[in-house]
C-alpha positions as CSV (number, residue, x, y, z in Angstrom):
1,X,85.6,46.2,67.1
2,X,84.3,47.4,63.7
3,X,86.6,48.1,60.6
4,X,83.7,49.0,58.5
5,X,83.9,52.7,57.7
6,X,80.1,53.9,59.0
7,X,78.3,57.0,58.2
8,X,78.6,58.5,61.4
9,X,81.4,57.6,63.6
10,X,79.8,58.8,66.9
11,X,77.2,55.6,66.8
12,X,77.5,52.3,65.4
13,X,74.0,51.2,64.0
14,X,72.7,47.5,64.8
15,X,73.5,44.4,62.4
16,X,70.5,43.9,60.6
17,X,69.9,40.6,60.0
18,X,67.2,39.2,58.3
19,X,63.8,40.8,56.6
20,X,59.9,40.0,55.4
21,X,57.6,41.6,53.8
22,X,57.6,45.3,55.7
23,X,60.1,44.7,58.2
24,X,63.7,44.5,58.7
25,X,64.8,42.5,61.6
26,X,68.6,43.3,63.7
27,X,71.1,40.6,65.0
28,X,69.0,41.0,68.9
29,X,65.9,39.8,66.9
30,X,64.2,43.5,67.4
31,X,61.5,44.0,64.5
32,X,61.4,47.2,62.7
33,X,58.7,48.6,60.1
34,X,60.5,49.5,57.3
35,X,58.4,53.0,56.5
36,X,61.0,54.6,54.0
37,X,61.7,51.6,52.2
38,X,65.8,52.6,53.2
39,X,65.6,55.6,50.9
40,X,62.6,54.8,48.9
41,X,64.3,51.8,47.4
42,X,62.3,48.9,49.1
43,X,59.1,48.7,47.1
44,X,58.6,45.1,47.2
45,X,59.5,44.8,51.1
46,X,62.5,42.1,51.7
47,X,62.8,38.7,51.0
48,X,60.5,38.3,47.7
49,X,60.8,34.6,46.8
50,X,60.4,35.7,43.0
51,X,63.1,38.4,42.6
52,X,65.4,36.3,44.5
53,X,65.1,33.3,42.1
54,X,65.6,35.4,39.3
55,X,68.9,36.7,40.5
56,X,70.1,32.9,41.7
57,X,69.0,31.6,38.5
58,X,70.7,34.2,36.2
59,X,74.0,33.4,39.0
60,X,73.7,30.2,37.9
61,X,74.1,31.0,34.1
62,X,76.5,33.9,33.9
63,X,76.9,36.3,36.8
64,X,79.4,39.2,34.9
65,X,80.2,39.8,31.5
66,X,82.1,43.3,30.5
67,X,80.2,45.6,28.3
68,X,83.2,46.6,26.4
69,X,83.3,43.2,24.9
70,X,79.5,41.7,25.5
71,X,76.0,42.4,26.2
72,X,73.8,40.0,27.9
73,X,70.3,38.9,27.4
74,X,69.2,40.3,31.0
75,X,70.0,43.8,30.1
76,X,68.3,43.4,26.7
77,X,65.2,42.1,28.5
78,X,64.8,44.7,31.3
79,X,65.9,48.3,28.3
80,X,62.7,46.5,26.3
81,X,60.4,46.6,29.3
82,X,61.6,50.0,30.6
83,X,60.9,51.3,26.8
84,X,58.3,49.3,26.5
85,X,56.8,51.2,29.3
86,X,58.8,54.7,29.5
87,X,57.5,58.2,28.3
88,X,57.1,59.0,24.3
89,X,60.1,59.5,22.5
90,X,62.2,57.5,24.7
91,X,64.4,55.1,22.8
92,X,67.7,53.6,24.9
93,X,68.6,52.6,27.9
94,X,72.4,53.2,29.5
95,X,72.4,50.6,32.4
96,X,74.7,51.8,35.8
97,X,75.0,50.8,39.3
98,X,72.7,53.6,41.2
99,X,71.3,56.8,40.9
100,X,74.4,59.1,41.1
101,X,75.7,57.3,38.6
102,X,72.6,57.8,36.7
103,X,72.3,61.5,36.8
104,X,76.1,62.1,36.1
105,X,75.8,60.1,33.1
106,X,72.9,62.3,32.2
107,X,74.9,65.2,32.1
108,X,77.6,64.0,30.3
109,X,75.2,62.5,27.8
110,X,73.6,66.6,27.6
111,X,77.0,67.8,27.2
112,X,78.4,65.7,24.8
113,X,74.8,65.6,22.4
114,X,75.7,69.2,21.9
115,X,79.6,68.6,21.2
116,X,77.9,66.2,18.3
117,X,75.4,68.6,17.1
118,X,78.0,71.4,16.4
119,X,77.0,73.6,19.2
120,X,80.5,72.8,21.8
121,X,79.1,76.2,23.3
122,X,76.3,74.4,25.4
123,X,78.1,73.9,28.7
124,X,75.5,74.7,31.3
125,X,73.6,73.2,33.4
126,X,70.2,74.7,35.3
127,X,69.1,72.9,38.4
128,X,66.8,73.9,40.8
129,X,67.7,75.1,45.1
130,X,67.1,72.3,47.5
131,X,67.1,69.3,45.1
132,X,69.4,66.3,45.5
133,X,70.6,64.3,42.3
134,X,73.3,62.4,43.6
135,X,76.9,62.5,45.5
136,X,79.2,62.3,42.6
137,X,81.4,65.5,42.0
138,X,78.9,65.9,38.6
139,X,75.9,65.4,40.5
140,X,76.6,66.9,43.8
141,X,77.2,70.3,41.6
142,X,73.5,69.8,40.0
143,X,71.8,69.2,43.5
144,X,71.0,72.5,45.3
145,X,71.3,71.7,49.2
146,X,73.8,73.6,50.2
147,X,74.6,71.7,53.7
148,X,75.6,68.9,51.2
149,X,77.2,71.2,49.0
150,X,79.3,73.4,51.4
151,X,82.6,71.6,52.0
152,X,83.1,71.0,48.3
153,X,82.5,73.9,46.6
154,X,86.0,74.4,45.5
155,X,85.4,70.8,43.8
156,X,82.0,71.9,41.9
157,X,81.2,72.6,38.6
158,X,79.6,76.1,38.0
159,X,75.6,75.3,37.6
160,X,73.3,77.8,37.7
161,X,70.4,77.2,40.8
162,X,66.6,78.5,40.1
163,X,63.9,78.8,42.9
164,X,62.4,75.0,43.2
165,X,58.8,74.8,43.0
166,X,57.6,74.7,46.5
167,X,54.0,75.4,46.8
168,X,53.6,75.2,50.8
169,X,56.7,77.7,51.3
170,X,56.7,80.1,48.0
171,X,52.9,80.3,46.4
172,X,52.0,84.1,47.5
173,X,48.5,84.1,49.4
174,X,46.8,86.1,46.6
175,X,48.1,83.8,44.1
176,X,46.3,80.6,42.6
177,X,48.1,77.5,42.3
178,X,48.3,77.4,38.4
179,X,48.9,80.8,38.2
180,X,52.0,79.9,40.8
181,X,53.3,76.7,39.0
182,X,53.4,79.2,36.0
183,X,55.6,81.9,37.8
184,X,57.7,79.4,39.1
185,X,58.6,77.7,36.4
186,X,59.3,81.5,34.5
187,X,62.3,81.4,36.8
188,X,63.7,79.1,34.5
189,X,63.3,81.4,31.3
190,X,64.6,84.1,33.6
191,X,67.9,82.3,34.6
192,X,68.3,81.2,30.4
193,X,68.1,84.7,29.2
194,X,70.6,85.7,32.3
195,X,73.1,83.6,31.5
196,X,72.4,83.4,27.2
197,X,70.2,80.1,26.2
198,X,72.7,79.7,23.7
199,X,75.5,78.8,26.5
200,X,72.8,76.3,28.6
201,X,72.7,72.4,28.0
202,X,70.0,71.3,30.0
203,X,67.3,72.0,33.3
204,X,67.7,69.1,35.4
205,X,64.8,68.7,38.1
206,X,63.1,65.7,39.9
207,X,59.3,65.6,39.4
208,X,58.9,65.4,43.0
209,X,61.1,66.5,45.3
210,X,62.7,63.8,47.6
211,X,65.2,63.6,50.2
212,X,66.1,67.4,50.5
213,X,62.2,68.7,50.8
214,X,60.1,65.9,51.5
215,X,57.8,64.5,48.5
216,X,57.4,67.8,47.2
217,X,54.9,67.6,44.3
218,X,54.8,70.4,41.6
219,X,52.1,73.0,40.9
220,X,49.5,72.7,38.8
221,X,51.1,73.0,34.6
222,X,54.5,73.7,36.6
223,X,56.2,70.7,34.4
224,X,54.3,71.9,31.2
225,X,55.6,75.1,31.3
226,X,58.7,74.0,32.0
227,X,58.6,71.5,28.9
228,X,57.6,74.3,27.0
229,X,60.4,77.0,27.8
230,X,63.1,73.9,27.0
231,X,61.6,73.8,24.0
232,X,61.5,77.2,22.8
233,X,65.4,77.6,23.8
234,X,66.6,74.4,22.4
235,X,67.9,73.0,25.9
236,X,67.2,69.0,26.6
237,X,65.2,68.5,29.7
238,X,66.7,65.9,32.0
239,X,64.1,63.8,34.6
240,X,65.7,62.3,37.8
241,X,63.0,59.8,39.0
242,X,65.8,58.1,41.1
243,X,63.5,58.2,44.6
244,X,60.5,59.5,43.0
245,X,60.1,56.9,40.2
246,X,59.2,53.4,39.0
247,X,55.7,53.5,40.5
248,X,56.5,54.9,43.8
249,X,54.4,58.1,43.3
250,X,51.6,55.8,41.9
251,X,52.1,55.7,37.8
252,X,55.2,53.6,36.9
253,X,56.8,57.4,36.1
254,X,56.6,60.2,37.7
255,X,56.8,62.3,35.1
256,X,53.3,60.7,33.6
257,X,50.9,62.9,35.9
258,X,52.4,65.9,34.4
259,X,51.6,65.1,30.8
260,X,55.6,65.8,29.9
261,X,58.2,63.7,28.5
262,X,62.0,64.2,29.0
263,X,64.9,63.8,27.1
264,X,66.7,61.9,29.3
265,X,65.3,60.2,32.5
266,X,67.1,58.9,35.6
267,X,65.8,55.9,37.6
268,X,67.7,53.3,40.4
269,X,66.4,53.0,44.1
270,X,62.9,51.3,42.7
271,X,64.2,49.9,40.2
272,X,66.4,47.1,41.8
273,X,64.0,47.3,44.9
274,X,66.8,46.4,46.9
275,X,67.9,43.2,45.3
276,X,71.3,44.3,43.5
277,X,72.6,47.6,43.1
278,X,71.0,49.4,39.5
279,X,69.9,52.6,38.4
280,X,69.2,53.8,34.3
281,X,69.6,56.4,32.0
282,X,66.5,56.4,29.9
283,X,67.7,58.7,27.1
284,X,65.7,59.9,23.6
285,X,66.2,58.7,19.7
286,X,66.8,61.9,18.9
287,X,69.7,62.4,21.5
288,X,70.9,58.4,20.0
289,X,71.0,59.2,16.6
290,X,73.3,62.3,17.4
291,X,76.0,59.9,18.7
292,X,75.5,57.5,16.5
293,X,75.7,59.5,13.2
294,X,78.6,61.5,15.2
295,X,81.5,59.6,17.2
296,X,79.6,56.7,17.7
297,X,81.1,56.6,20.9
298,X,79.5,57.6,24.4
299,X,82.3,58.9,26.2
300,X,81.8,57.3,29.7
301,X,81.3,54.2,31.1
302,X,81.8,52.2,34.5
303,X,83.3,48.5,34.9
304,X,79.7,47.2,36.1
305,X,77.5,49.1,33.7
306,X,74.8,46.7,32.4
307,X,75.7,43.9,35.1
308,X,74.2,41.0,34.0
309,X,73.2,39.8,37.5
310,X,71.8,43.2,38.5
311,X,69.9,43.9,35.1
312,X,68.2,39.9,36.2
313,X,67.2,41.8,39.1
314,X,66.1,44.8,37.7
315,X,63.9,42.8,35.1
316,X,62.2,40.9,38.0
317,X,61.5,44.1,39.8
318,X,60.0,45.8,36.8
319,X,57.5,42.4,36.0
320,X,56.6,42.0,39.6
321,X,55.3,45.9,39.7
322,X,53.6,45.7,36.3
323,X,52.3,42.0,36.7
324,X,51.1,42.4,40.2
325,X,49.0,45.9,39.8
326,X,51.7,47.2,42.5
327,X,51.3,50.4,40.3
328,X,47.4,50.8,40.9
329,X,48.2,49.4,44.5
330,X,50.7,52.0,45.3
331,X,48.4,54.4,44.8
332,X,45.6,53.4,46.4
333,X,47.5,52.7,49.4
334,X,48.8,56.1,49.2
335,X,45.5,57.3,49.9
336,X,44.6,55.6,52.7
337,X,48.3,56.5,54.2
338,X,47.6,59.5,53.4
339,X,44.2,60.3,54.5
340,X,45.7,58.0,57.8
341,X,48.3,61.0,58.1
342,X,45.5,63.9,57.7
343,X,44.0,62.2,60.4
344,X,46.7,62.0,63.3
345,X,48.3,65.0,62.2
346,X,46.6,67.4,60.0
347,X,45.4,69.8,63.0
348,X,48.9,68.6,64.9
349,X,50.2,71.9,65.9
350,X,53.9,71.2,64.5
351,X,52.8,69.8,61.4
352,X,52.7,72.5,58.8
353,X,52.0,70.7,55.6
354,X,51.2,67.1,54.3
355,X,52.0,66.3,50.5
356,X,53.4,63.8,48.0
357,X,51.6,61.7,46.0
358,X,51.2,57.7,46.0
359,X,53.7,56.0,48.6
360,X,55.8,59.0,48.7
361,X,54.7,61.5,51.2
362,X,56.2,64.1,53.3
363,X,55.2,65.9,56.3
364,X,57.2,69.3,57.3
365,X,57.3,70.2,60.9
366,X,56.8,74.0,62.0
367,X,57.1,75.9,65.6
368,X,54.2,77.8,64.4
369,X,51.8,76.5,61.7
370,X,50.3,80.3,61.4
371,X,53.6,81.9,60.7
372,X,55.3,78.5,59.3
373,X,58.1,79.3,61.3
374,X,60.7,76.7,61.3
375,X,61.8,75.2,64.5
376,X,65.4,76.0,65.8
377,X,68.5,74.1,63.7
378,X,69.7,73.8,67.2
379,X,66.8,71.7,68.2
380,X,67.8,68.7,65.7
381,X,64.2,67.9,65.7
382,X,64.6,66.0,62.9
383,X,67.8,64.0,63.8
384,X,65.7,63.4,67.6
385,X,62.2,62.3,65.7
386,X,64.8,59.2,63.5
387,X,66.4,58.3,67.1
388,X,63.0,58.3,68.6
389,X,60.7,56.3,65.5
390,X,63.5,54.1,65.4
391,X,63.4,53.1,68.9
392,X,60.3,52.3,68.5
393,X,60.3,49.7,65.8
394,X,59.8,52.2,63.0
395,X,62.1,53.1,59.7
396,X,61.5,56.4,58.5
397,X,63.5,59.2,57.0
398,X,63.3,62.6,58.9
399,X,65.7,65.7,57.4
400,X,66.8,68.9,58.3
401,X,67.5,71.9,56.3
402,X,64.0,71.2,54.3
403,X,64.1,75.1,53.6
404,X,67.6,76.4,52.3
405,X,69.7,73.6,53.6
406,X,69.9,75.3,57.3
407,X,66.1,75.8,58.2
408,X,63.6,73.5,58.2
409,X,62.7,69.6,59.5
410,X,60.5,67.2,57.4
411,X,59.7,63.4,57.6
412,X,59.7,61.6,54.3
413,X,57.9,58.3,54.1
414,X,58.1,55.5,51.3
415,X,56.9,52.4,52.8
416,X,56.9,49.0,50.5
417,X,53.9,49.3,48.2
418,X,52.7,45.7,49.7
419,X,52.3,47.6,52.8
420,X,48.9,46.5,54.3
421,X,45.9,48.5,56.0
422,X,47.0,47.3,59.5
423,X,51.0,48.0,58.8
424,X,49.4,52.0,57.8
425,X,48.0,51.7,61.5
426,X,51.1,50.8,63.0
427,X,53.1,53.1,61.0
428,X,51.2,56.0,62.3
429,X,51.0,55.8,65.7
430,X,54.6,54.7,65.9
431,X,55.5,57.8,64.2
432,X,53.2,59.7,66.4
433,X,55.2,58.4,69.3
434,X,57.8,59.5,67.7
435,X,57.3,63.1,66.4
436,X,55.7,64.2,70.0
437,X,58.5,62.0,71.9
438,X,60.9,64.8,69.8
439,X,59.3,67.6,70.3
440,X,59.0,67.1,73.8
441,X,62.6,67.1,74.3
């Protein structure tokens, strides 16, 4: 008997017990190939002899220190990197303990920059339909899945929803890509002048789209555009790179294949690979300098913000994906994955669409790749293709609801970016066993 609280009471999952490299291993021994890296947070695989010195030897020296009374060398070290490395512009770093924590301080940070500036009439926030940014009360409200949404609306916070940018799904037939990424992101300038720009904080959107749609990249000058209209209407542009970031979609930030910078950034998952729980607020100078010359005072905070122990980790994690090339080796083995994927599946007839970019890829399943009709809810294709890859030996990360939170099914992937040529092999013809084992139910 179990007193552990599990995600789904109808099955209790298997002890796992022990990992290397790609795999994760369970308390029988079975060996499973970790192909999602959990939720895109494995991207050094398990056991790495280097990350987990770093964490015993900073255990050794000091293992918690309270931020209302201390910083600590570790978090020093790993905000320097991060600027070091991060997006023009961006200046601080507000260390937390995941990604919802992450994003909701990002939205308290937009609202209370305004407060600072004068302008207490900045209250909203734009977010885009079928995004996820975290399962806090503030960042459930900013996600736009509405099967995650439903049973606490009455505990949301009013946000406004746009269309999300969603090429395979909402580009019209006559339309080019560019010209679609430019109409999608006018949606955003529609929604400001809707509800008054001078009422709207912030657009928060993840560069590409994770859990909820499947490694959804944007169109062509979508993020430009988008950079652009925040500009013109004085509203800070907030970046969650929780799944998407810290080299997973094969620059270190997402954001950097779009040409944009944010005003704030989110990252975790990557970040901490694993090792300790941490996620960041990356915020701007600009957005510094108003609490500083203001209050002084960032109204929020969390008892482990800046954990010595996990900001050791963090540090590690960063060095090991800049020191190693696991950037430039991300996305090269992206493109063998994916051209592996095109392969298998790209004429499979219930594989509509293939996309992503580096180790980050998504494929969405159809009943009818003409039509791109979605398969029955009732089907639970996506629930039956998890059961069946993980009875195989294979991690991945199906969904449902990839559509409007009811209709759809995808399969995200983000395997360890040390994932080798052999392991892409095994991956795909486990999850071909898996994805025709489903369907043939």
């Amino acid at each position: 008997m179990t007193h552990v609280f599990p995600r789904h009471t109808a099955k209790q999952p298997p002890i796992a017990a022990g990992g290397e490299g790609c795999y994760l291993f369970d308390a029988d021994g079975k060996r499973y190939l970790d192909a999602s890296g959990g939720a895109a947070v494995s991207c050094l695989g398990h056991g790495d002899r280097e990350v987990i010195d770093a964490i015993k030897g900073q255990l050794d020296r000091l293992a918690f220190a309270h931020t209302g009374f201390f910083t600590s060398e570790p978090a020093e070290k790993l905000a320097d990197l991060l600027i070091e490395n991060a997006p023009e512009g961006l200046d601080r770093v507000y260390l937390v303990s995941g990604g919802s924590e992450a994003t909701e301080a990002a939205i308290k940070l937009a609202r209370q920059y305004f407060v600072e500036k004068g302008e207490p009439g900045r209250g909203r926030l734009i977010a885009r339909r079928q995004s996820y940014h975290g399962n806090t009360i503030g960042a459930l409200s900013a996600g736009g899945n509405e099967w995650r949404r439903r049973q606490f609306g009455p505990l949301l916070l009013d946000v406004s929803h746009i269309d999300p940018c969603y090429e395979y799904r909402l580009r019209a037939d006559d339309e080019g890509p560019e010209e679609y990424g430019r109409r999608a992101a006018d949606a955003l300038e529609e929604e400001l002048l809707r509800v008054g720009p001078e009422t709207v904080m912030a657009f928060m959107a993840e560069p590409v789209v994770g859990a909820t749609a499947g490694a959804v990249p944007p169109a062509p000058g979508y993020f430009k555009w988008i950079r652009e209209i925040c500009d013109t209407y004085g509203i800070l542009l907030i970046l969650d790179e929780v799944m998407c970031g810290m080299g997973r979609t094969g620059t270190l930030f997402a954001c950097e294949q779009d040409g944009v910078a944010p005003d704030i950034l989110c990252i975790a998952k990557g970040l901490g690979a694993g090792y300790q729980p941490i996620g960041a607020m990356l915020c701007s100078g600009r957005i510094y300098a108003a609490i500083e010359e203001g209050s002084g005072f960032f109204q929020h905070g969390h008892t482990y913000i800046g954990h010595p122990t996990a900001a050791a980790a963090g540090h590690a994690v960063v060095s090991a994906i800049l020191n190693r090339g696991l950037v430039g080796r991300c996305a090269e083995q992206g493109d063998k994955l994916r051209a592996a994927l095109e392969d298998r599946f790209g004429q499979h007839a219930h594989v509509g669409d293939i996309r992503g970019r580096g180790l980050f890829l998504g494929l969405e399943l159809v009943s009818d790749r003409g039509t791109k009709a979605p398969f029955d809810p009732e089907r639970r294709i996506a629930a039956r293709i998890k059961s069946a890859a993980f009875d195989a030996g294979l991690i991945c990360y199906p969904m449902s609801g990839t559509i409007d939170g009811k209709l759809g099914d995808h399969v995200l992937l983000a395997p360890p970016f040390i994932i080798e040529d052999a392991q892409i092999g095994e991956l795909v013809d486990k999850l071909e066993t898996a994805i025709d084992g489903a369907l043939a139910e």
